[in-house]
PQR file with spaces between the fields and no chain letter, atoms N, CA, C, O and H, PARSE charges and radii, in Angstrom:
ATOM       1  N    UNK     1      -3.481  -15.832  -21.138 -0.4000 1.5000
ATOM       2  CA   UNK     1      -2.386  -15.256  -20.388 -0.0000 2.0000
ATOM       3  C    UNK     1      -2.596  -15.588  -18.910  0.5500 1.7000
ATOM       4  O    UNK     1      -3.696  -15.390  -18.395 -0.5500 1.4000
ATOM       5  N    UNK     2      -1.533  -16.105  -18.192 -0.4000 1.5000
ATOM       6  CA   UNK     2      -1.960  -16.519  -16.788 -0.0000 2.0000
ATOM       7  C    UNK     2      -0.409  -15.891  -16.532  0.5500 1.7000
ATOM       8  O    UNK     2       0.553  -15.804  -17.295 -0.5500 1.4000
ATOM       9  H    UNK     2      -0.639  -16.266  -18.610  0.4000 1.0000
ATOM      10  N    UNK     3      -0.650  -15.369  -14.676 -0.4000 1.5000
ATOM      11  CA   UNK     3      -0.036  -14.841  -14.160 -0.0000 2.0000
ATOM      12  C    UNK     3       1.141  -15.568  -13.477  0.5500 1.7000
ATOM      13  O    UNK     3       0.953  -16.443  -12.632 -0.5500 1.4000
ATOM      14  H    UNK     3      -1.431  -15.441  -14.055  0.4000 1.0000
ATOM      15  N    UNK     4       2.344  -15.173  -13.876 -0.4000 1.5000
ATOM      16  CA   UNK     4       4.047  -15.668  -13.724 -0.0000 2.0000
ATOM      17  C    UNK     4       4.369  -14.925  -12.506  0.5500 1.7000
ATOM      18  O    UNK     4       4.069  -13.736  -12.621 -0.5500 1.4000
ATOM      19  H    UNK     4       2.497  -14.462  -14.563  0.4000 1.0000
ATOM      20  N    UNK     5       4.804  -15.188  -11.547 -0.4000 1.5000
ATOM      21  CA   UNK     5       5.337  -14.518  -10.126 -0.0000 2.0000
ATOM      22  C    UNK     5       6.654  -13.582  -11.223  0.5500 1.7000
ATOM      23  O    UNK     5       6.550  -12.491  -11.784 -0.5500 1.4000
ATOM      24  H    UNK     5       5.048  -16.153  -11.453  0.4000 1.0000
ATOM      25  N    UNK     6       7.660  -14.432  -11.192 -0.4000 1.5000
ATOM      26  CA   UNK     6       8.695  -14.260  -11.884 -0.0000 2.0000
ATOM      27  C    UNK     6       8.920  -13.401  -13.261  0.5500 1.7000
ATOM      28  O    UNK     6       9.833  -12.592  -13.426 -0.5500 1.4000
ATOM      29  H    UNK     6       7.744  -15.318  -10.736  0.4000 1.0000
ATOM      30  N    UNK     7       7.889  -13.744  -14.232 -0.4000 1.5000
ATOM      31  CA   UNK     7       7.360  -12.257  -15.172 -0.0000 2.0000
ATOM      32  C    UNK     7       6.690  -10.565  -14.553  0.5500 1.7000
ATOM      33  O    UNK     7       6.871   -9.466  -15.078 -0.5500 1.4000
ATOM      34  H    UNK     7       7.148  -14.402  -14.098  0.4000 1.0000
ATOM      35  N    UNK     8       6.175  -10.781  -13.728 -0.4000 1.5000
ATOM      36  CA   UNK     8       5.176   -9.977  -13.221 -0.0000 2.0000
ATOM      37  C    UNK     8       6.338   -9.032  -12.121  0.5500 1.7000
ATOM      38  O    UNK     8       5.924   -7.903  -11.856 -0.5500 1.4000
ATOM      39  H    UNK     8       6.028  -11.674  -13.302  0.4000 1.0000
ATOM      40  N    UNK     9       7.890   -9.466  -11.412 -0.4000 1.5000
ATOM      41  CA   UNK     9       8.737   -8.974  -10.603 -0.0000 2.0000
ATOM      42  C    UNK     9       9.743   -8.481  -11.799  0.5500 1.7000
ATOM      43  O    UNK     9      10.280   -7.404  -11.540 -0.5500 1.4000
ATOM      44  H    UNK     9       8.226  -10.383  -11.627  0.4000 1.0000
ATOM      45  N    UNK    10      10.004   -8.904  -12.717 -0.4000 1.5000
ATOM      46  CA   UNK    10      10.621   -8.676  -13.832 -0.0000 2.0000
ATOM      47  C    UNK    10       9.774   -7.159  -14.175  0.5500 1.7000
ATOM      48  O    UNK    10      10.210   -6.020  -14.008 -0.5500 1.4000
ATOM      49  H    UNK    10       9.567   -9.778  -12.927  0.4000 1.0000
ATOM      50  N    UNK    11       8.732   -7.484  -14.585 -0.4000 1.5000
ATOM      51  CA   UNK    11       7.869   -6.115  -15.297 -0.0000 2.0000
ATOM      52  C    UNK    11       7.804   -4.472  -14.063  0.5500 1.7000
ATOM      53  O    UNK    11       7.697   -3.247  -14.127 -0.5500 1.4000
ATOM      54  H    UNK    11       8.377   -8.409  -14.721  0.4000 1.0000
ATOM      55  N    UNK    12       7.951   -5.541  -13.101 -0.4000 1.5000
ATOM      56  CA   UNK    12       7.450   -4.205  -12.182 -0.0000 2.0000
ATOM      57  C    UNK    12       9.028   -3.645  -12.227  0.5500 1.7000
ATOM      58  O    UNK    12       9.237   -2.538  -12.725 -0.5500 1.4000
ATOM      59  H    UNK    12       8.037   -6.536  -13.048  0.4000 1.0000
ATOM      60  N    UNK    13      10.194   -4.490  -11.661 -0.4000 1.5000
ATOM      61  CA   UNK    13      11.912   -4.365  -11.789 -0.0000 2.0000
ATOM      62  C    UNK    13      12.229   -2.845  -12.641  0.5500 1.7000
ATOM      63  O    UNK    13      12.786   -1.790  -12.339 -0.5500 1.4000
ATOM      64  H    UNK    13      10.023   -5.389  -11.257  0.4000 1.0000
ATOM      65  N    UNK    14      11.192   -3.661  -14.480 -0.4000 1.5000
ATOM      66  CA   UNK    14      11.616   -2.189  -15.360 -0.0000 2.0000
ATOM      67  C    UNK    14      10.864   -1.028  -15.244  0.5500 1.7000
ATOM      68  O    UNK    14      10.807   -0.056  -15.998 -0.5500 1.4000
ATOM      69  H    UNK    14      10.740   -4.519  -14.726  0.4000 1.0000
ATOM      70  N    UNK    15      10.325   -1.247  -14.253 -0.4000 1.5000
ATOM      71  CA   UNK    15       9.423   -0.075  -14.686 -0.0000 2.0000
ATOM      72  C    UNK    15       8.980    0.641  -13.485  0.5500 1.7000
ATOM      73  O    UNK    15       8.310    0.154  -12.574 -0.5500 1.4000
ATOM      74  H    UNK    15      10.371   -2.036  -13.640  0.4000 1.0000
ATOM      75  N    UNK    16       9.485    2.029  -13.583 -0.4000 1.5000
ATOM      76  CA   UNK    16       9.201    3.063  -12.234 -0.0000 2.0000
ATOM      77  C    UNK    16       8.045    2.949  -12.024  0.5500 1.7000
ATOM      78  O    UNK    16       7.774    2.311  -11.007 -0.5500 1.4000
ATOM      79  H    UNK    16      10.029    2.425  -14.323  0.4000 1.0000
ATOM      80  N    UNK    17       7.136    3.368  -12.664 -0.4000 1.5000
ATOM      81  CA   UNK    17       5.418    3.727  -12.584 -0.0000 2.0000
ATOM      82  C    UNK    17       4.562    2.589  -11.592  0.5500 1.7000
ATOM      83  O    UNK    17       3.732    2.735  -10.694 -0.5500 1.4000
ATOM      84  H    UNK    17       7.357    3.886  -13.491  0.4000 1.0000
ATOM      85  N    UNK    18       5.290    1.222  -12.316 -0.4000 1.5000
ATOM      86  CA   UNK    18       4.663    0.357  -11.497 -0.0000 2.0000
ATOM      87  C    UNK    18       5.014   -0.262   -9.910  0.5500 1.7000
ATOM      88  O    UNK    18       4.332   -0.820   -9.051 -0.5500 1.4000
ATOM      89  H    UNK    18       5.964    1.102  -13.045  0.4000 1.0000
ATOM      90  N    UNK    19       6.269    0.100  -10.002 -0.4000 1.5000
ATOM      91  CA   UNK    19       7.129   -0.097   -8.690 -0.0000 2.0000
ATOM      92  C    UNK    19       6.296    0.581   -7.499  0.5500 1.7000
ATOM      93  O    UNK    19       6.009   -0.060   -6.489 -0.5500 1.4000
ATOM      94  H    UNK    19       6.823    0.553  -10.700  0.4000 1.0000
ATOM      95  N    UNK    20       5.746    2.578   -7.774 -0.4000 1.5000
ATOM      96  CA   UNK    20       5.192    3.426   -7.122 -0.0000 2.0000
ATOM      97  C    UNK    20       3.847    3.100   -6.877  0.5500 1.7000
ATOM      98  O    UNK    20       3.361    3.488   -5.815 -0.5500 1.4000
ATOM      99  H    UNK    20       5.979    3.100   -8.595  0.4000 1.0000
ATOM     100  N    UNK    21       3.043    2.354   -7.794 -0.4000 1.5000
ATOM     101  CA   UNK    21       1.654    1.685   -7.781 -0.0000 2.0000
ATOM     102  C    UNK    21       1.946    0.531   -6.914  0.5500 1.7000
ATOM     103  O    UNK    21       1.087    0.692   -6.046 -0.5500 1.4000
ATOM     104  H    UNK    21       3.438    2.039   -8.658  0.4000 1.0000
ATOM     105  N    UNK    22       2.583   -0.505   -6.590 -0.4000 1.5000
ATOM     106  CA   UNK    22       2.906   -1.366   -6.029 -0.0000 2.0000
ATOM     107  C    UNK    22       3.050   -0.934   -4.172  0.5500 1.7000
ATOM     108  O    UNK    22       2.341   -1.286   -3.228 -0.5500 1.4000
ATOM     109  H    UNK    22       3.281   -0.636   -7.294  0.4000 1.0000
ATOM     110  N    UNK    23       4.292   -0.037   -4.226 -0.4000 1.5000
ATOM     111  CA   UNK    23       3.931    0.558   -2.915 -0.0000 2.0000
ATOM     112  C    UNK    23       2.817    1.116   -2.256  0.5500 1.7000
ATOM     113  O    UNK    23       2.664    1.098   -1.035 -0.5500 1.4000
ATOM     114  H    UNK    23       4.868    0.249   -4.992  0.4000 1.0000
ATOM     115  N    UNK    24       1.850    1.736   -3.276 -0.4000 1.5000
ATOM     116  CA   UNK    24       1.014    2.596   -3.018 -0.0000 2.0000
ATOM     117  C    UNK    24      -0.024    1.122   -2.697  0.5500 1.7000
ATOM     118  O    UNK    24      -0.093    0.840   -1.501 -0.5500 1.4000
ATOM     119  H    UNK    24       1.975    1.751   -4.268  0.4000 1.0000
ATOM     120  N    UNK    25      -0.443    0.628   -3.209 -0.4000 1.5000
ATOM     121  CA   UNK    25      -0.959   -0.315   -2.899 -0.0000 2.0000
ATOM     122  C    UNK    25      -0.604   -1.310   -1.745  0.5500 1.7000
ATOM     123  O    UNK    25      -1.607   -1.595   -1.091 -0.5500 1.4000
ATOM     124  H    UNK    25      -0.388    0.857   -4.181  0.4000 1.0000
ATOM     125  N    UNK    26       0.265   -1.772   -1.416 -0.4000 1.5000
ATOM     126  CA   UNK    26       1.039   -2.073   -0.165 -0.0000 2.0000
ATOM     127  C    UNK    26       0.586   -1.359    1.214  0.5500 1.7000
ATOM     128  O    UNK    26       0.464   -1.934    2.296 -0.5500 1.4000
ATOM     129  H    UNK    26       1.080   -1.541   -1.947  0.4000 1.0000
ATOM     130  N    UNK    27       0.354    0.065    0.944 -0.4000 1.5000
ATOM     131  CA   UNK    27       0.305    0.934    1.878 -0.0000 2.0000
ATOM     132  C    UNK    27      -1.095    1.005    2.289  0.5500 1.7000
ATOM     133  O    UNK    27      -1.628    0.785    3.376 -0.5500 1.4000
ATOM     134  H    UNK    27       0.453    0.532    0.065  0.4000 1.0000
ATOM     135  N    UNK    28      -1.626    1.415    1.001 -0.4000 1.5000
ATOM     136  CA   UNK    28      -3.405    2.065    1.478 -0.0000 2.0000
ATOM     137  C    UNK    28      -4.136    0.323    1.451  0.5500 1.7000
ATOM     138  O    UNK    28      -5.254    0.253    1.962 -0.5500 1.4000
ATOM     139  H    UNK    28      -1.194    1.594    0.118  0.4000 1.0000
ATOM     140  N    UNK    29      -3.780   -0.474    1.114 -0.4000 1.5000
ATOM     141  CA   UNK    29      -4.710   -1.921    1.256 -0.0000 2.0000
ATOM     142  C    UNK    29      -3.535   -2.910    2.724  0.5500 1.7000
ATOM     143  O    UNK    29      -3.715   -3.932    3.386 -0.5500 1.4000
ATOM     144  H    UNK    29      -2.872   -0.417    0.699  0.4000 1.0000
ATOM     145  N    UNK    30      -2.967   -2.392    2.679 -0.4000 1.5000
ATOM     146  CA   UNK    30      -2.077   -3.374    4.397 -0.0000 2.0000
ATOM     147  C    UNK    30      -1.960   -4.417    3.842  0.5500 1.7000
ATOM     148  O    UNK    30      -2.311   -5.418    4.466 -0.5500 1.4000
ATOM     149  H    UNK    30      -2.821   -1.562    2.141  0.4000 1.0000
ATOM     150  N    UNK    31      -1.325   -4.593    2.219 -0.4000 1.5000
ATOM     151  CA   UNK    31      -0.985   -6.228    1.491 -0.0000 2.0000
ATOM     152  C    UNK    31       0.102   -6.588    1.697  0.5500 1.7000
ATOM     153  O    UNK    31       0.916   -5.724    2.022 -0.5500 1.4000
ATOM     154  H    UNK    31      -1.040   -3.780    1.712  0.4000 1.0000
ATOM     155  N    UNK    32       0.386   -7.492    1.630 -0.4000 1.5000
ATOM     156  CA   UNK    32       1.980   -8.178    1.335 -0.0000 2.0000
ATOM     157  C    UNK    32       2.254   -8.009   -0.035  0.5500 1.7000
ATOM     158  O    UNK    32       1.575   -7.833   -1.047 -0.5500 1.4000
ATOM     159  H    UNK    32      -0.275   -8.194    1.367  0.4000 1.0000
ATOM     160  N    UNK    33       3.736   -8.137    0.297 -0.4000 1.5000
ATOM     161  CA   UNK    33       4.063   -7.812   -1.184 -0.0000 2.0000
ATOM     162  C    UNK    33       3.632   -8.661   -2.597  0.5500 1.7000
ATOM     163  O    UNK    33       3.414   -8.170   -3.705 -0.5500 1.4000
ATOM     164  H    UNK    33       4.288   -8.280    1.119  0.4000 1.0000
ATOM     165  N    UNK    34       3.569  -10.384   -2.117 -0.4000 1.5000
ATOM     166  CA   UNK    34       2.822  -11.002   -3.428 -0.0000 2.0000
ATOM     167  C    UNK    34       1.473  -10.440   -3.724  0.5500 1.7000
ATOM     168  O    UNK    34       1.104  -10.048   -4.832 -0.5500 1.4000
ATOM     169  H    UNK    34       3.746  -10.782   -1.217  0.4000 1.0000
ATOM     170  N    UNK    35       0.822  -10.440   -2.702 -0.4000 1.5000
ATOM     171  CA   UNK    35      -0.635  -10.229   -3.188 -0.0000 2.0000
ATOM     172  C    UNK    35      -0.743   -8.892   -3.398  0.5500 1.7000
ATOM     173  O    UNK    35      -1.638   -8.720   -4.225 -0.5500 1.4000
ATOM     174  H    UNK    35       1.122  -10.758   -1.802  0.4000 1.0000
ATOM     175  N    UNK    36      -0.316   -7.968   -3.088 -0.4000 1.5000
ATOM     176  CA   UNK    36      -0.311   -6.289   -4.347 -0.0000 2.0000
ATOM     177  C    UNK    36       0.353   -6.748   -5.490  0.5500 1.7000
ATOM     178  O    UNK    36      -0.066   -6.282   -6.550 -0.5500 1.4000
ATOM     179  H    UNK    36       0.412   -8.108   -2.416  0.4000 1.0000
ATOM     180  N    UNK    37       1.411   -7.652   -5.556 -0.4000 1.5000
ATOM     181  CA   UNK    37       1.735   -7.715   -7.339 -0.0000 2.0000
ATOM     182  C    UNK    37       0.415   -8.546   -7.954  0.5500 1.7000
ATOM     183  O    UNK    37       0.014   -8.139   -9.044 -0.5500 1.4000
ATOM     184  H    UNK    37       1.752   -8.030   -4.695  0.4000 1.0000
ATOM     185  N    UNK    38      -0.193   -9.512   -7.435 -0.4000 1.5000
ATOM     186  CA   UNK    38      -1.158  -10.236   -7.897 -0.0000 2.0000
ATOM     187  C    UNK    38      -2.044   -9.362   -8.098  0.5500 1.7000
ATOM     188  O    UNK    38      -2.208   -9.367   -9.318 -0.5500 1.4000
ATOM     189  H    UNK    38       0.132   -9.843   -6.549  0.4000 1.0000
ATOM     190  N    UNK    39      -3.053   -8.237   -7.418 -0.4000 1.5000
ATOM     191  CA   UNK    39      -3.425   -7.153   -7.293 -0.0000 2.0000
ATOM     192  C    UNK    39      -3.173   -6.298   -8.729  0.5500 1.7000
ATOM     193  O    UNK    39      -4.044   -6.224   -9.597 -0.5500 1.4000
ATOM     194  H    UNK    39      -2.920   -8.232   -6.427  0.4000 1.0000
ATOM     195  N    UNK    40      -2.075   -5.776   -8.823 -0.4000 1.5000
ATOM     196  CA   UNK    40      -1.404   -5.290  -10.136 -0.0000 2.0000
ATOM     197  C    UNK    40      -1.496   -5.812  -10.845  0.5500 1.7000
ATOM     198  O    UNK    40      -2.074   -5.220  -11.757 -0.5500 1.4000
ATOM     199  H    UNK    40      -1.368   -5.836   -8.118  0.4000 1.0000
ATOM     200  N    UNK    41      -1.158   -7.056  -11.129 -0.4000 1.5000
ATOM     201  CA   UNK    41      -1.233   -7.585  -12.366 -0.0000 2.0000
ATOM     202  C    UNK    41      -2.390   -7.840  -13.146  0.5500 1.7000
ATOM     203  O    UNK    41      -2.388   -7.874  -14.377 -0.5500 1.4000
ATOM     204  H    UNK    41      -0.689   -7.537  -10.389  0.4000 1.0000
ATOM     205  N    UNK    42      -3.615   -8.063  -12.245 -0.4000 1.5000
ATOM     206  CA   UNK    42      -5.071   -7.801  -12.496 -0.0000 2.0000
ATOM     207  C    UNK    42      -5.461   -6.227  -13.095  0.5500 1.7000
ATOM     208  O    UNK    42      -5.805   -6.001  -14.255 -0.5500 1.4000
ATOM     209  H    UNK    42      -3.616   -8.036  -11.246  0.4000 1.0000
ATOM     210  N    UNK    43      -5.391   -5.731  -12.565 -0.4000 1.5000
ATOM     211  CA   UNK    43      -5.635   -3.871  -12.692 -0.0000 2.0000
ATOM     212  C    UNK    43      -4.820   -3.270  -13.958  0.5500 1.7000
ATOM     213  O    UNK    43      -5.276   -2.420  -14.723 -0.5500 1.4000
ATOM     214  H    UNK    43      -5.112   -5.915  -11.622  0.4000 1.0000
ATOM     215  N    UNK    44      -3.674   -3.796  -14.036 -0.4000 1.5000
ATOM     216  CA   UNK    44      -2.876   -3.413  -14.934 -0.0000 2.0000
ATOM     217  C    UNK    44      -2.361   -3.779  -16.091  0.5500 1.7000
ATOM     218  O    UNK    44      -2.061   -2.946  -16.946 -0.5500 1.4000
ATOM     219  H    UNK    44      -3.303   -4.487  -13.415  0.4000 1.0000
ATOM     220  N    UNK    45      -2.184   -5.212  -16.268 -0.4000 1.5000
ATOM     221  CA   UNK    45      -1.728   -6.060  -17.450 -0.0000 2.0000
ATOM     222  C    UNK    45      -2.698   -6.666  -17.970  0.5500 1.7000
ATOM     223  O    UNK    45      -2.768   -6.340  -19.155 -0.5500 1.4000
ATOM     224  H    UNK    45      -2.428   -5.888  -15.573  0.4000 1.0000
ATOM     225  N    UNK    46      -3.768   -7.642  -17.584 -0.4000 1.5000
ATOM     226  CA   UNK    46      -4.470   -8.272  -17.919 -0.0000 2.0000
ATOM     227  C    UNK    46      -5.165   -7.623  -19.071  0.5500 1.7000
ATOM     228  O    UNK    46      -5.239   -6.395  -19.051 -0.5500 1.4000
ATOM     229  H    UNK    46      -3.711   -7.907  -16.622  0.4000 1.0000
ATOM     230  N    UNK    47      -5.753   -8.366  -20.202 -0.4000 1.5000
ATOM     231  CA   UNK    47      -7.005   -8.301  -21.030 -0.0000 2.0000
ATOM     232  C    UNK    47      -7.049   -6.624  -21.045  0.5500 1.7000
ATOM     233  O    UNK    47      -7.523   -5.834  -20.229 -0.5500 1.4000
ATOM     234  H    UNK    47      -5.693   -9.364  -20.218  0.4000 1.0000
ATOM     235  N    UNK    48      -6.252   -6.386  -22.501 -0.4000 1.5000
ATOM     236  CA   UNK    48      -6.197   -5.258  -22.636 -0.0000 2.0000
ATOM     237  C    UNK    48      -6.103   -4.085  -22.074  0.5500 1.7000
ATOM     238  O    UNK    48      -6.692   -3.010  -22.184 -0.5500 1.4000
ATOM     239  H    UNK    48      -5.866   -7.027  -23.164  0.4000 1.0000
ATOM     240  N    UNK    49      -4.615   -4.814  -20.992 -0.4000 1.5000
ATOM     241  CA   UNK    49      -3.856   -3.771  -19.779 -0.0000 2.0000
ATOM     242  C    UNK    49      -2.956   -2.738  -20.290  0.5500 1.7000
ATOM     243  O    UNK    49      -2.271   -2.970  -21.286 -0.5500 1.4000
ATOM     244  H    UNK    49      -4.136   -5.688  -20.902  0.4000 1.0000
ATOM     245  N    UNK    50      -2.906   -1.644  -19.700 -0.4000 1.5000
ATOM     246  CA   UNK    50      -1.756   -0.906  -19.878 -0.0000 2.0000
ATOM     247  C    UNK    50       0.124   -1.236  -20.528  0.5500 1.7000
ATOM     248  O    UNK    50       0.929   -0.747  -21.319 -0.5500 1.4000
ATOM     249  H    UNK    50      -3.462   -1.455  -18.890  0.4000 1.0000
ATOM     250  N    UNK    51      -0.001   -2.538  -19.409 -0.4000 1.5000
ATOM     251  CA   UNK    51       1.091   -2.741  -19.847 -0.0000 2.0000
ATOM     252  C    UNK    51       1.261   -4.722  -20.316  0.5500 1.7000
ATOM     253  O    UNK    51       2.188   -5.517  -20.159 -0.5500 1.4000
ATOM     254  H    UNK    51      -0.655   -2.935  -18.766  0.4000 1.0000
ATOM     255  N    UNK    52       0.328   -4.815  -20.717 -0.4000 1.5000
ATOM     256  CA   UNK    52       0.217   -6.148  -21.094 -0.0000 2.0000
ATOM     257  C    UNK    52       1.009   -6.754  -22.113  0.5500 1.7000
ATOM     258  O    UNK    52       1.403   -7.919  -22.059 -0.5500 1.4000
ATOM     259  H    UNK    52      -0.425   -4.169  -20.845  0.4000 1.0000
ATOM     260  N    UNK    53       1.307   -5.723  -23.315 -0.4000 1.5000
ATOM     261  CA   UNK    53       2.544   -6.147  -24.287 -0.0000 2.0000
ATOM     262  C    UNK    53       3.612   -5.984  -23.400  0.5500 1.7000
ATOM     263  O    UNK    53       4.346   -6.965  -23.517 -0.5500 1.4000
ATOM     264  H    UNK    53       0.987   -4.777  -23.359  0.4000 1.0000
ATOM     265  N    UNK    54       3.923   -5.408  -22.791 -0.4000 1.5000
ATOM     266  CA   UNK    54       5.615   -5.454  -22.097 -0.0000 2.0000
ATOM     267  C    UNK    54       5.700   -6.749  -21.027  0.5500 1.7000
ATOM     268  O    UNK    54       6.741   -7.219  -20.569 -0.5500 1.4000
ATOM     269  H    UNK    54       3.327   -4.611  -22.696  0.4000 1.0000
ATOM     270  N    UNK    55       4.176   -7.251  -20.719 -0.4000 1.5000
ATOM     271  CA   UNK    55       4.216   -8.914  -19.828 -0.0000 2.0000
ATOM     272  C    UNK    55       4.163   -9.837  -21.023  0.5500 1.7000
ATOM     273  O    UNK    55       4.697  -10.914  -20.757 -0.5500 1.4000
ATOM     274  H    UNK    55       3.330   -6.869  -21.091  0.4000 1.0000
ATOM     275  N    UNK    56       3.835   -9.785  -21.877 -0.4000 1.5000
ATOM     276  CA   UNK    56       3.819  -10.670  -23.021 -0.0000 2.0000
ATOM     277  C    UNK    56       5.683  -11.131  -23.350  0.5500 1.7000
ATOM     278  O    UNK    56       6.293  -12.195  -23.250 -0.5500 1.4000
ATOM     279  H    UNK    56       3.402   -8.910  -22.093  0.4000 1.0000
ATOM     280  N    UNK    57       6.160   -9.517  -23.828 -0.4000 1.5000
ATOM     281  CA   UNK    57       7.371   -9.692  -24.199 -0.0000 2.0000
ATOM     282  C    UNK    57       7.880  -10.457  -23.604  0.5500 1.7000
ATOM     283  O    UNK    57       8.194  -11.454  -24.254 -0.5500 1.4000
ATOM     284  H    UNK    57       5.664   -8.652  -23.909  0.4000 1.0000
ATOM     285  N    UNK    58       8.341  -10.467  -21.740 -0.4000 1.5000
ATOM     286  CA   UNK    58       8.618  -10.881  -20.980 -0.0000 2.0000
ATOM     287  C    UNK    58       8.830  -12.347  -20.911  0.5500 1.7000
ATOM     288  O    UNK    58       9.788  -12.897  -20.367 -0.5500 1.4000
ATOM     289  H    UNK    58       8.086   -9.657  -21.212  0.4000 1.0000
ATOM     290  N    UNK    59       7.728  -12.987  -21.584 -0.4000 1.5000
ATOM     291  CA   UNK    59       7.471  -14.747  -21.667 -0.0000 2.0000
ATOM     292  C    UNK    59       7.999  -15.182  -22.718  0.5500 1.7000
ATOM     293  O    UNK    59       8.050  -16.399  -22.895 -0.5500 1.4000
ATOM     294  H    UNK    59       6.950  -12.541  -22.025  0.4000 1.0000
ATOM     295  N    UNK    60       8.513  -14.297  -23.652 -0.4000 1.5000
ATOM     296  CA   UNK    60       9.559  -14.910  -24.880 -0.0000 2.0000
ATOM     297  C    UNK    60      10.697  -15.356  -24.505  0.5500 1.7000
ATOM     298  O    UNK    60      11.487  -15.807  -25.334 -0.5500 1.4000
ATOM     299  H    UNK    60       8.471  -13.308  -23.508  0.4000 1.0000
């Protein structure tokens, strides 16, 4: 599984929880917005992530 800009704005799009993790991260680390989703997508989807079937779906 390798990380899609375009899957990964999609996943965060549906989903409140991650949108609020995204900001929150934005805020307390002073990131730009790619590199907190890159950030997220590590922490969260990857290798038996939280939401790793709903980034999977995504690539169908």
């Amino acid at each position: 599984m390798r990380y899609v800009k375009s899957q990964m704005k999609q996943l965060i799009k549906e989903n409140e929880a991650l949108q609020k993790q995204l900001k929150v991260l934005m805020k307390e680390h002073d990131l730009e917005k790619p590199y907190a989703m890159k950030a997220l997508y590590h922490a969260e989807v990857t290798e038996g992530g939280k939401y790793q079937l709903a980034y999977q779906a995504l690539e169908k």
